[in-house]
C-alpha positions as CSV (number, residue, x, y, z in Angstrom):
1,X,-62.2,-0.4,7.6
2,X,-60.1,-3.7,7.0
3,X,-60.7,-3.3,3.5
4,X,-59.5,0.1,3.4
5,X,-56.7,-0.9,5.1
6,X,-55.5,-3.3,2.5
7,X,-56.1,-1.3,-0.1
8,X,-53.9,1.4,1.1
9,X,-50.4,-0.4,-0.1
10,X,-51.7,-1.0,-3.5
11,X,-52.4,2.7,-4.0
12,X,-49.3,4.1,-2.4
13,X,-47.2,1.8,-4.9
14,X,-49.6,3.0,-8.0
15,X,-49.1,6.8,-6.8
16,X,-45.6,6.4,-6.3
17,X,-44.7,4.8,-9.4
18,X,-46.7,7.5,-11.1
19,X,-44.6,10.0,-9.5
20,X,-41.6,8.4,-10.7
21,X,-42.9,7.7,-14.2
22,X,-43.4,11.7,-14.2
23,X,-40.1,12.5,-12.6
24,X,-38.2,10.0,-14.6
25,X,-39.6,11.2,-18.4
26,X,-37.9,14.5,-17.9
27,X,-34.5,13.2,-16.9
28,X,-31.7,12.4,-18.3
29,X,-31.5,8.6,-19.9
30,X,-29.1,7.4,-17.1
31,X,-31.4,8.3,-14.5
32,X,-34.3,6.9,-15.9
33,X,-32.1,3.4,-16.6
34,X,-31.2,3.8,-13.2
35,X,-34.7,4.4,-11.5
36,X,-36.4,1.6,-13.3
37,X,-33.7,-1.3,-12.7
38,X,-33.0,-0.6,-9.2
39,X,-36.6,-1.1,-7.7
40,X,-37.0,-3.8,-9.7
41,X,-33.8,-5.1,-8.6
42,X,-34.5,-4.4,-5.2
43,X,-38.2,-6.7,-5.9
44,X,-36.4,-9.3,-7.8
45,X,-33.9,-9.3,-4.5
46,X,-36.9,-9.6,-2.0
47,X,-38.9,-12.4,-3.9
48,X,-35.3,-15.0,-4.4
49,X,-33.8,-14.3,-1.3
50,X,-36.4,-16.8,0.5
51,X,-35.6,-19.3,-1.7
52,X,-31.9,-19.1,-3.2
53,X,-28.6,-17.3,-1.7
54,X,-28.4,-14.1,-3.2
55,X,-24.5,-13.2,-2.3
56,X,-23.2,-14.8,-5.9
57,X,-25.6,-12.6,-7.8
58,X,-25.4,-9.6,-5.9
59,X,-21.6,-10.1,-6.4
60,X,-21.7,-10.4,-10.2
61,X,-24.1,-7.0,-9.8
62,X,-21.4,-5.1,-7.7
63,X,-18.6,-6.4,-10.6
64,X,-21.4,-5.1,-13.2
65,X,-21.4,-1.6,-11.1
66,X,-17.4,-1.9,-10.9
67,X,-16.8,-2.3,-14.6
68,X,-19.7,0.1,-15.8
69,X,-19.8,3.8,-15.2
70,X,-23.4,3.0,-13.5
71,X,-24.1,6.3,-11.3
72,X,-25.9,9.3,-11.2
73,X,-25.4,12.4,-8.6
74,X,-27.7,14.8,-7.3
75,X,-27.5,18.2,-5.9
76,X,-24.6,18.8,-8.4
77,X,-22.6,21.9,-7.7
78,X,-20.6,23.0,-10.6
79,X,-19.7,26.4,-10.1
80,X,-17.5,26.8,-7.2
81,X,-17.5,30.1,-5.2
82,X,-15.5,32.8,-7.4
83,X,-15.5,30.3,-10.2
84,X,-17.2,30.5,-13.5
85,X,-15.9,27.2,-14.9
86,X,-16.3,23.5,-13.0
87,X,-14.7,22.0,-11.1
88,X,-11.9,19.1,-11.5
89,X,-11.5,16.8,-8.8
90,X,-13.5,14.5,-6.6
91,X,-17.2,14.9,-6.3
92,X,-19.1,17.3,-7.7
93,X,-22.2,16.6,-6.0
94,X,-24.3,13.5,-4.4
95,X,-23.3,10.5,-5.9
96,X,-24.6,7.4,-5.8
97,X,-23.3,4.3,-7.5
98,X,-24.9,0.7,-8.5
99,X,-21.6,-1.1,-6.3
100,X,-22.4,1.4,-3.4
101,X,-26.5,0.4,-3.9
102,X,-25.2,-3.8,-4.1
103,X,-22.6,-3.1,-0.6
104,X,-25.2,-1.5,1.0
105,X,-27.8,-4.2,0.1
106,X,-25.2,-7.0,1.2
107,X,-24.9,-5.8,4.4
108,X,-28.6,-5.6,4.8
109,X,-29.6,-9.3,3.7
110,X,-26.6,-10.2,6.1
111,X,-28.0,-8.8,8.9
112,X,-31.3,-10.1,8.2
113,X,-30.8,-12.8,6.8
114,X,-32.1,-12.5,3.4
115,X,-30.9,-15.1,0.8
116,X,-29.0,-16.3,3.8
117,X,-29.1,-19.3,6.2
118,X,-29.5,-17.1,9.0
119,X,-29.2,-12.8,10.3
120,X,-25.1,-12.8,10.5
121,X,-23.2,-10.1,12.4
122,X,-21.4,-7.1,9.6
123,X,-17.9,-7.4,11.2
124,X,-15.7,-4.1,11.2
125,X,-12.1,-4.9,10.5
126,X,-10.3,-2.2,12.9
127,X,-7.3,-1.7,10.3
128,X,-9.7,-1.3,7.4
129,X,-12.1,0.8,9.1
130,X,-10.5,3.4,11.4
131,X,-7.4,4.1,9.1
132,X,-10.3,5.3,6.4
133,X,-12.4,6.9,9.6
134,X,-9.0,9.0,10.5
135,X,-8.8,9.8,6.5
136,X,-12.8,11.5,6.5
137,X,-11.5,13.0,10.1
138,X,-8.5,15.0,8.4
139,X,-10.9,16.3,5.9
140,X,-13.0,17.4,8.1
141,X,-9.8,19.7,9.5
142,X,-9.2,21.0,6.3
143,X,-12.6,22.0,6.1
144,X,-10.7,26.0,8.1
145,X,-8.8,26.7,4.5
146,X,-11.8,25.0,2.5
147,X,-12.8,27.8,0.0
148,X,-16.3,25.9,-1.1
149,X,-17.1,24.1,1.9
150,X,-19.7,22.4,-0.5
151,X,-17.5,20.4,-2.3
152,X,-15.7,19.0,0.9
153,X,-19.0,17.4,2.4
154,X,-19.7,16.2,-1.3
155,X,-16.3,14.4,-0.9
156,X,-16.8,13.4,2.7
157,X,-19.7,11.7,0.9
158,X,-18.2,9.9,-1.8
159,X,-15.5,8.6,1.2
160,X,-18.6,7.1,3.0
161,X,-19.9,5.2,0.4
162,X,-16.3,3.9,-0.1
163,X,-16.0,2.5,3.5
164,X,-19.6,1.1,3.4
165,X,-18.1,-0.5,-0.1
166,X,-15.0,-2.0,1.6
167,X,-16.6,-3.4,5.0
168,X,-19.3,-5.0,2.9
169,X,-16.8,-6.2,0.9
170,X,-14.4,-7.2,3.8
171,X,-17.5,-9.4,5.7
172,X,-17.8,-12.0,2.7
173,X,-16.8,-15.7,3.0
174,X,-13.5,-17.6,1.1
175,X,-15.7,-18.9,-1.6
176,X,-18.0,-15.7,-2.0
177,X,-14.3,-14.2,-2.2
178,X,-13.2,-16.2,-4.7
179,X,-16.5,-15.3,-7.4
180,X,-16.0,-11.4,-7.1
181,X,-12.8,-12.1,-8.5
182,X,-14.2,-14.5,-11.0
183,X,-16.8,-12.4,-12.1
184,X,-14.3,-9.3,-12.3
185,X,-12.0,-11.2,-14.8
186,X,-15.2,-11.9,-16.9
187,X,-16.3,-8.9,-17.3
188,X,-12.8,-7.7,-17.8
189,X,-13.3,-9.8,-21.2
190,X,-16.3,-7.3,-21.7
191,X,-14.7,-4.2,-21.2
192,X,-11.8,-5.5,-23.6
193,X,-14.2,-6.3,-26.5
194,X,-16.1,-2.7,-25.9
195,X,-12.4,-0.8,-26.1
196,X,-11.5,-3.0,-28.6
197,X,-14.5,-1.7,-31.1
198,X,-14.3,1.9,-30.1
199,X,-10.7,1.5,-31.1
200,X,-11.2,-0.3,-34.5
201,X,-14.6,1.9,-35.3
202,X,-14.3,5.4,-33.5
203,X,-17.6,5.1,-32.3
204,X,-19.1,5.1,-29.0
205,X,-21.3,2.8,-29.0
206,X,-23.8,5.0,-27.4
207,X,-22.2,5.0,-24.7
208,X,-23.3,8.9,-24.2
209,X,-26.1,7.7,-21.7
210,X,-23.5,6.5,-19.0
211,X,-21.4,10.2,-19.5
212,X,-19.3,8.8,-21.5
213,X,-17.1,11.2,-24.2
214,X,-16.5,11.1,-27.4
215,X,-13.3,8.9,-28.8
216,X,-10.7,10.9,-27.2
217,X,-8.1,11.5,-30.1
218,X,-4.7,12.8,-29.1
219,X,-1.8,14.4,-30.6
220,X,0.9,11.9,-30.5
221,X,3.8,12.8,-33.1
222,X,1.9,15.6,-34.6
223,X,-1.1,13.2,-35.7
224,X,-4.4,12.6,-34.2
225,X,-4.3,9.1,-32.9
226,X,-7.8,7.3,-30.9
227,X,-7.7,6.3,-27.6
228,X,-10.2,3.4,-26.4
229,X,-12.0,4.4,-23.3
230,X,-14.6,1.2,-23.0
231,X,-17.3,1.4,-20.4
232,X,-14.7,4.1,-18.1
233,X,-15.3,7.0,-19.8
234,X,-11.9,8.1,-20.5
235,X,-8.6,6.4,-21.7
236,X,-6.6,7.4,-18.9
237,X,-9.7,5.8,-16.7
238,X,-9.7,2.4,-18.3
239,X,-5.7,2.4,-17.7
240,X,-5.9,2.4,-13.8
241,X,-8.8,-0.1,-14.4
242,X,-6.7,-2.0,-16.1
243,X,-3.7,-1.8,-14.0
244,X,-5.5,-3.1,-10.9
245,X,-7.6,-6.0,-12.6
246,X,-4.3,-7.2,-14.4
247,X,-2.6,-8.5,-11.2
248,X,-5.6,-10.3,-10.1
249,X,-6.2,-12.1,-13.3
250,X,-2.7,-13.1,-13.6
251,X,-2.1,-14.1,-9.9
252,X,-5.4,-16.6,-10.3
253,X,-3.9,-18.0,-13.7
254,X,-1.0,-18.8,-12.0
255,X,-2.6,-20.0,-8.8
256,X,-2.8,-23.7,-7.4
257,X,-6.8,-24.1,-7.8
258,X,-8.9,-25.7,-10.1
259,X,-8.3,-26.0,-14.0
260,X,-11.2,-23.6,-14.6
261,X,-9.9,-20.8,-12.0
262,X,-6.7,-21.1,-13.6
263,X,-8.3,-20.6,-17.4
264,X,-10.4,-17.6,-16.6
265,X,-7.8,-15.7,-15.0
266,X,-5.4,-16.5,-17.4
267,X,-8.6,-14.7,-19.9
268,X,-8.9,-12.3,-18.4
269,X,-5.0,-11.5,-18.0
270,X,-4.5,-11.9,-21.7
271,X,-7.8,-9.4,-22.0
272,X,-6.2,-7.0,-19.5
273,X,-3.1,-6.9,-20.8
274,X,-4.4,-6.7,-24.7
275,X,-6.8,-3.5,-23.7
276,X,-4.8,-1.7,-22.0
277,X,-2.5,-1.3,-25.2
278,X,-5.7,0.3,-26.4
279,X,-5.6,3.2,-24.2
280,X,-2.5,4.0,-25.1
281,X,-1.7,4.6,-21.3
282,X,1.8,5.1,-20.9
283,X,1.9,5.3,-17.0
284,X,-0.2,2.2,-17.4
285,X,2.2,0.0,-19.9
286,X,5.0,0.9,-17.2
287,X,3.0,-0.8,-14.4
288,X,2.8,-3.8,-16.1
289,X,6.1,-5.7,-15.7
290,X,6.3,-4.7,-12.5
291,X,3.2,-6.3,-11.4
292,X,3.8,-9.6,-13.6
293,X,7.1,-10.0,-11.7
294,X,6.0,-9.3,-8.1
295,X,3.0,-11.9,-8.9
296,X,5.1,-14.5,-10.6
297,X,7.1,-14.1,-7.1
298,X,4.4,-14.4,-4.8
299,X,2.6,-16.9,-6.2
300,X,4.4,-19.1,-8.5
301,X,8.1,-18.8,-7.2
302,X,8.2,-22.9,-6.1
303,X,7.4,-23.8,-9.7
304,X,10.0,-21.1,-12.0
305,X,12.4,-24.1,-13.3
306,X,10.2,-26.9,-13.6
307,X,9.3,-28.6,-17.1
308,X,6.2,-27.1,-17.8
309,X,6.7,-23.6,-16.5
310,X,9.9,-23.8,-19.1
311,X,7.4,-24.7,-22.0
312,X,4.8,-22.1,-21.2
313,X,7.5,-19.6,-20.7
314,X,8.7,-20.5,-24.2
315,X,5.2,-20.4,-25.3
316,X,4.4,-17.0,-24.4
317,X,8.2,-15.9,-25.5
318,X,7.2,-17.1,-29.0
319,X,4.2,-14.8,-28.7
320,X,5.6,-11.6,-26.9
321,X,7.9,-11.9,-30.0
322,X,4.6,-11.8,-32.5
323,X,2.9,-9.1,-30.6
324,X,5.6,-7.0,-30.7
325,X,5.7,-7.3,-34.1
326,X,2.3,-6.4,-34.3
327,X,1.9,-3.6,-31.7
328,X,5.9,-2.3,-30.8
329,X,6.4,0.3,-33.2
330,X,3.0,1.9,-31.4
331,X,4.4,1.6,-28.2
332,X,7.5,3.1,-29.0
333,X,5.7,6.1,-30.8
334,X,3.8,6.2,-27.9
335,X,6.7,6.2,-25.4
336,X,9.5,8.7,-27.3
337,X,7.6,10.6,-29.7
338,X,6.1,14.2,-29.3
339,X,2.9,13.9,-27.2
340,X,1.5,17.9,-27.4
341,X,3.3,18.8,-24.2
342,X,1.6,16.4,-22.5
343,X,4.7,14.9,-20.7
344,X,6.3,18.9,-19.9
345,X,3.3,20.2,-18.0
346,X,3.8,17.6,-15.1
347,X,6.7,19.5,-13.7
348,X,5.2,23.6,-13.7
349,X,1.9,21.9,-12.4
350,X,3.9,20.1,-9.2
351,X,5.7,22.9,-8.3
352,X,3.0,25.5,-8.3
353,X,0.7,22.5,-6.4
354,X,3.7,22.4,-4.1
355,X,3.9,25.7,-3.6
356,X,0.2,26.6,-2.8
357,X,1.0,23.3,0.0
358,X,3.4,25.5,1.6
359,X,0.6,27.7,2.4
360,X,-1.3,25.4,4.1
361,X,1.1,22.2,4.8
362,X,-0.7,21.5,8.0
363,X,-4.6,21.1,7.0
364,X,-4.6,22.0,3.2
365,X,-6.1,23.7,1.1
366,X,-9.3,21.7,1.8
367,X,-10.7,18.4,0.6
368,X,-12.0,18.7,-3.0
369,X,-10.7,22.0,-3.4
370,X,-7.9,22.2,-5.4
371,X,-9.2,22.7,-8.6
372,X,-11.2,25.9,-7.3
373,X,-8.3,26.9,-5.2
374,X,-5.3,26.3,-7.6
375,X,-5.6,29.6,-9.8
376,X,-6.7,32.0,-7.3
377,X,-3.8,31.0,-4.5
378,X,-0.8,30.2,-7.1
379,X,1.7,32.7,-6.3
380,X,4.2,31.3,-9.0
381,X,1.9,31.8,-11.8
382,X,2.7,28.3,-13.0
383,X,-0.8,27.0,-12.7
384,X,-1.6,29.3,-15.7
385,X,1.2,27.3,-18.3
386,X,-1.2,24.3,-18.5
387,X,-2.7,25.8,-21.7
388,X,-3.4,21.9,-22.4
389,X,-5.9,21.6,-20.6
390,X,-7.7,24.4,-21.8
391,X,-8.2,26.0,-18.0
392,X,-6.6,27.3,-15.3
393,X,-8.2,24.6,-12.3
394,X,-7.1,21.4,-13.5
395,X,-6.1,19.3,-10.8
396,X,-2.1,18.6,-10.2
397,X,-1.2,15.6,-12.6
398,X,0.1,13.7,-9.4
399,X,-2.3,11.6,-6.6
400,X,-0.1,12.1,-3.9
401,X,0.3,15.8,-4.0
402,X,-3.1,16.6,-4.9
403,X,-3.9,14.7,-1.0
404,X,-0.9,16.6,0.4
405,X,-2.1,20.0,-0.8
406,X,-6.0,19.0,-0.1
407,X,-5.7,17.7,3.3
408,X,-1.8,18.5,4.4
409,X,0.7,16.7,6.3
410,X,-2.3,15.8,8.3
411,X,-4.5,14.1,6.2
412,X,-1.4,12.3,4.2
413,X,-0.8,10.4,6.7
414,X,-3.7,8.8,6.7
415,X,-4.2,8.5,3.2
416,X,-0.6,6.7,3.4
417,X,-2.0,4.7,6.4
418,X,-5.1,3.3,4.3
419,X,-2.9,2.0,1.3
420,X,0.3,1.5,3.7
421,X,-1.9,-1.0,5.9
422,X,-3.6,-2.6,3.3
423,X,-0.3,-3.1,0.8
424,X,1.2,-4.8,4.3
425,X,-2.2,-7.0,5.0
426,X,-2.2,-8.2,1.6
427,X,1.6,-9.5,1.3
428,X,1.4,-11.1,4.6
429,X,-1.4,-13.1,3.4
430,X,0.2,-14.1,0.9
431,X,3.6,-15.0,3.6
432,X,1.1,-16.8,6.0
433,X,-0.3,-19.5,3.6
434,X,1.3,-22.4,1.3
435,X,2.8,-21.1,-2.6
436,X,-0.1,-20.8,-4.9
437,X,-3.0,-20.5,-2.6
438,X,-6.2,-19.1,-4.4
439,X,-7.3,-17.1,-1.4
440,X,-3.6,-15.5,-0.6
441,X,-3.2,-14.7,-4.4
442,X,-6.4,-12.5,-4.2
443,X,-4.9,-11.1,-1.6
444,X,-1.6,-10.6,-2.9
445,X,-2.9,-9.7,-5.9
446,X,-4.8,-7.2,-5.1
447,X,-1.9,-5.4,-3.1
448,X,0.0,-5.4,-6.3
449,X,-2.9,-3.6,-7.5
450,X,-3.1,-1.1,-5.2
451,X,0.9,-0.6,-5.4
452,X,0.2,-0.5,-8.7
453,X,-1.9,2.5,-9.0
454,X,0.0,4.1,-6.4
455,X,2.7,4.4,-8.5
456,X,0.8,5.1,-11.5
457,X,-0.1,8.3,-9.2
458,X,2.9,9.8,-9.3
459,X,2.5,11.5,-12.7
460,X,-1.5,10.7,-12.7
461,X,-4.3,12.3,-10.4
462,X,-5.2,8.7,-9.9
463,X,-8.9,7.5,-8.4
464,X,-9.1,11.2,-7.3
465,X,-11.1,11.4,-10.8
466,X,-12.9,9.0,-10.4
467,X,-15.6,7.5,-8.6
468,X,-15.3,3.6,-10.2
469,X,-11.7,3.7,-10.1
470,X,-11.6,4.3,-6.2
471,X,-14.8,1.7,-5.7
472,X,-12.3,-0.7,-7.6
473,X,-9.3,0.4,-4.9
474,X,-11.2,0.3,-2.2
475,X,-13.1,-3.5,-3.8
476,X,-8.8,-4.9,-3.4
477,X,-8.8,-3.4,0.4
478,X,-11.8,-5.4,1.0
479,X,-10.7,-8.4,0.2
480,X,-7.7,-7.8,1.7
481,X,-9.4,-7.6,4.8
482,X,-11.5,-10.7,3.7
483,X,-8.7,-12.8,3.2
484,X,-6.9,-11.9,6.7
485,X,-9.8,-12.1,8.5
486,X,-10.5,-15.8,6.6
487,X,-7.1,-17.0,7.1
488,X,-7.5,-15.8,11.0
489,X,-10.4,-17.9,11.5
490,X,-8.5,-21.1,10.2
491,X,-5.5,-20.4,12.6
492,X,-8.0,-20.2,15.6
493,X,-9.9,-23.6,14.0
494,X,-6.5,-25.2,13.8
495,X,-5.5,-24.2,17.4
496,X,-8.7,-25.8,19.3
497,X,-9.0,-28.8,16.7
498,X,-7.9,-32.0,17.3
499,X,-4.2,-32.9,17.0
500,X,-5.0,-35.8,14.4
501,X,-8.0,-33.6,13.0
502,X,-11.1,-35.2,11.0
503,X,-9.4,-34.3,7.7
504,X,-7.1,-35.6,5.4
505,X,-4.9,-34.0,3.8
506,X,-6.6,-33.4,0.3
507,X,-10.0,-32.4,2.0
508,X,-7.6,-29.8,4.0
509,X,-6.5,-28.6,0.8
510,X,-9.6,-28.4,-0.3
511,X,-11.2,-26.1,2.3
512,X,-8.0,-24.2,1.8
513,X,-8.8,-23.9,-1.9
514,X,-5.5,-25.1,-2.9
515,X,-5.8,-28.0,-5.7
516,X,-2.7,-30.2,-6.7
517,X,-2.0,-31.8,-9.8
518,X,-1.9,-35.9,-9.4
519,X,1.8,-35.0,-9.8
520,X,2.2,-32.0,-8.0
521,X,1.0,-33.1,-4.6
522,X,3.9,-34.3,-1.9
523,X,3.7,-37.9,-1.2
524,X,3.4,-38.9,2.4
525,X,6.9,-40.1,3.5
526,X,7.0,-42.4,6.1
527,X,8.3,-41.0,9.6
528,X,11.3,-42.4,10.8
529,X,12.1,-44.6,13.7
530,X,12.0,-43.2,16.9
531,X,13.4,-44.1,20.0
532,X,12.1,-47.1,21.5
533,X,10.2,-48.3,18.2
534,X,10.9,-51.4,16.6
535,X,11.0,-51.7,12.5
536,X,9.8,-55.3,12.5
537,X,10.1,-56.8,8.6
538,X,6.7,-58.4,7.4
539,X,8.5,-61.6,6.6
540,X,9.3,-61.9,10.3
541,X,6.2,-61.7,11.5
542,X,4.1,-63.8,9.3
543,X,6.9,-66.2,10.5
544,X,6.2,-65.1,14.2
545,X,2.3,-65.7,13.3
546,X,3.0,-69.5,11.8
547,X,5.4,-70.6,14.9
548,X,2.4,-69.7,16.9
């Protein structure tokens, strides 16, 4: 019977990874990828975590899942009811993403203690977690105008994963900070170099098994030009990629840390800022200077007029000056020239979205359920002009009143509530701690990020597209959270520790994650005379000593 016993396990794993060599030879490629790499992931995971910690790798692995289109959905609905073409919007079925797999496998090892000194507690940061909780709520309200109740549960969904994404995000330490945002300015280099030979080539690169389209080819002055979409799918995707990772990589170049956490971000800015020109993104060119100034602000405001700031400012003149050379007259076409009506069919689609709001302003339309809704309830016809899309339920080309119309008044003001909070979180962090902290630049950073796309959102539908995008949105939010919560926990240290303190001041620093230059740090001065203290020249007492 004992031996029965034992051989049970072996034959349940033989019969179910027969099962899944079955399932998986009939489905599509990125399934089968994704059904052989995540169990043995998930071995691979089991067998190191009693040996090594596993947060840096799994973190490299959620960066992997953020900068990859690496998901596959289930249960897929395309046809909404009365519709004979898909939907456009948010989620289309059950999906499930490698980043959501990696949060969800954080939170797990932390509360065992797998590839960890110990089980941890999975903290839930209030501001991050009931402002997204009150968001899922108001969708659930909308669900009285919903036409396809289907798709709003499918988007209830994709809003779960997203929180589970952000609080796993929000529960990791300084340093565990500090690699995600290492390891996303790496791979930004990757997704450059992709875009980069789409752009040059026109191919793929076989990038058909992650979903992704052919090179996207768009009328810009009456002439086909390409538009790179790297690992994202589509141009417009790898633009608010780009637009959120650029702040980041800029704000750690720029940082007071280490030599090498300055030279990767300042890689990965240069990489961000050269593939986004790639996309020809327009909404995403105009985010740029806004986002180098508020960084430059935030984080290296104490250091504008010294020496070296004025040579690397005249450094990077001299090449702004080359690379506008190089790359302006595009930009300009790309700015002023005829785009296929690209630009004019903003304005009929906001008004007829605006209008078919004022039939439900309190709830909405329902959550996912604007691009099934917009034809049949537009009263004004307008909905109809956007002949460029080639269909009548496109989505409304602006983020913030696709939510209004999907969820109402209601439901805005949560979504505002989410970013609102977060955007205020992540400059006070930056407030709270010394210029050119590592940490508070993450922070900052990733604010300017989220500002960033939020504005981008006014003529784009935004991360309501796309699943990676919003994982990427809701990535900065975490770390927001992080950041407060890490910079809490030093207030409360410094509070109950010892007036004089074990430290000095460089080991402070260092805990901090701030590093000087020999030059750059402030040079004890000594305190002045106070009342009752005597200033006694040496000379006088070696005297002193010698009359004694």
């Amino acid at each position: 019977m004992r031996l029965a016993l034992r051989t049970l396990p072996p034959l349940a794993i033989g019969a179910g990874a027969a099962a899944m060599a079955v399932s998986l030879a009939n489905a599509p490629p990125k399934f089968a990828v994704v059904g052989l790499v995540a169990p043995l992931g998930g071995l691979a995971a089991l067998i190191l975590g009693q040996r090594v910690r596993l947060t840096p790798f799994l973190l490299v692995a959620f960066a992997v899942g953020l900068t990859v289109k690496l998901d596959v959905s289930v249960f897929q609905h395309f046809e909404a009811v009365g519709q004979y073409l898909p939907s456009i919007g948010g989620g289309a079925g059950l999906t499930v993403s490698v980043a959501f797999l990696v949060a969800l496998t954080l939170i797990a090892f932390r509360l065992v203690g797998i590839g960890e000194a110990g089980p941890q507690r999975v903290s839930l940061d209030p501001p991050l977690v009931l402002t997204q909780l009150a968001f899922m709520a108001a969708g659930v309200l909308s669900l009285v105008n919903a036409g396809d109740p289907t798709y709003l549960w499918f988007d209830e969904w994709r809003f779960l994963t997203l929180l589970v994404v952000s609080v796993a995000i929000a529960n990791l330490g300084p340093q565990d900070v500090r690699t995600l945002a290492l390891a996303i300015c790496v791979l930004c280099l990757v997704q450059t170099a992709a875009a980069a030979v789409q752009y040059v080539t026109g191919s793929e690169l076989g990038l058909g098994v992650l979903g992704e389209e052919q090179i996207v080819e768009e009328n810009i002055n009456f002439q086909a030009q390409r538009r790179a979409a790297g690992f994202k799918v589509h141009p417009n995707i790898l633009g608010y990629y780009y637009e959120v990772v650029w702040p980041l990589a800029l704000a750690l170049a720029l940082s007071r840390g280490p030599a090498w956490l300055r030279l990767v971000g300042a890689m990965g800015a240069l990489s961000a800022l050269s593939g986004v020109v790639l996309t020809l993104s327009r909404a995403s060119w105009l985010t740029y200077p806004l986002s180098a100034s508020l960084v430059v602000l935030l984080v290296y405001r104490d250091r504008l007029l010294s020496r070296a700031s004025l040579v690397v400012a005249g450094l990077l003149l001299a090449v702004g000056v080359v690379a506008a050379i190089v790359v302006g007259p595009m930009i300009w076409e790309r700015l002023f020239a005829d785009d296929g009506g690209s630009a004019a069919q903003r304005g009929p689609l906001n008004a007829a979205a605006l209008a078919l709001f004022s039939q439900f302003p309190i709830l909405g339309v329902g959550l996912n359920n604007f691009g099934n809704m917009f034809a049949t309830l537009d009263h004004t016809g307008l909905s109809r002009l956007a002949g460029l899309f080639d269909r009548s339920n496109h989505v409304v080309h602006n983020l913030h009143i696709l939510v209004l119309t999907e969820v109402g008044i209601v439901g805005y003001a949560a979504f505002a509530l989410v970013f609102g909070i977060g955007l205020w979180r992540g400059f006070s962090a930056v407030r709270r701690a010394p210029v050119g902290d590592p940490l508070a630049a993450i922070a900052g950073a990733s604010a300017i990020g989220l500002l960033a796309h939020l504005l981008h959102g006014l003529v784009d539908p935004g991360f309501r597209l796309n699943l990676g995008i919003a994982e990427l949105l809701y990535t900065a939010l975490g770390m927001i959270a992080a950041v407060a919560a890490a910079q809490r926990a030093g207030r409360i240290a410094a509070l109950t520790a010892p007036s004089a303190g074990p430290f000095s001041q460089g080991e402070q620093d260092r805990m901090r994650g701030v590093t000087f230059p020999d030059d750059a740090r402030p040079s004890p001065q000594p305190s002045p005379a106070g009342r009752g203290s005597r200033v006694v020249p040496s000379r006088a007492r070696s005297e002193r000593r010698s009359a004694r």
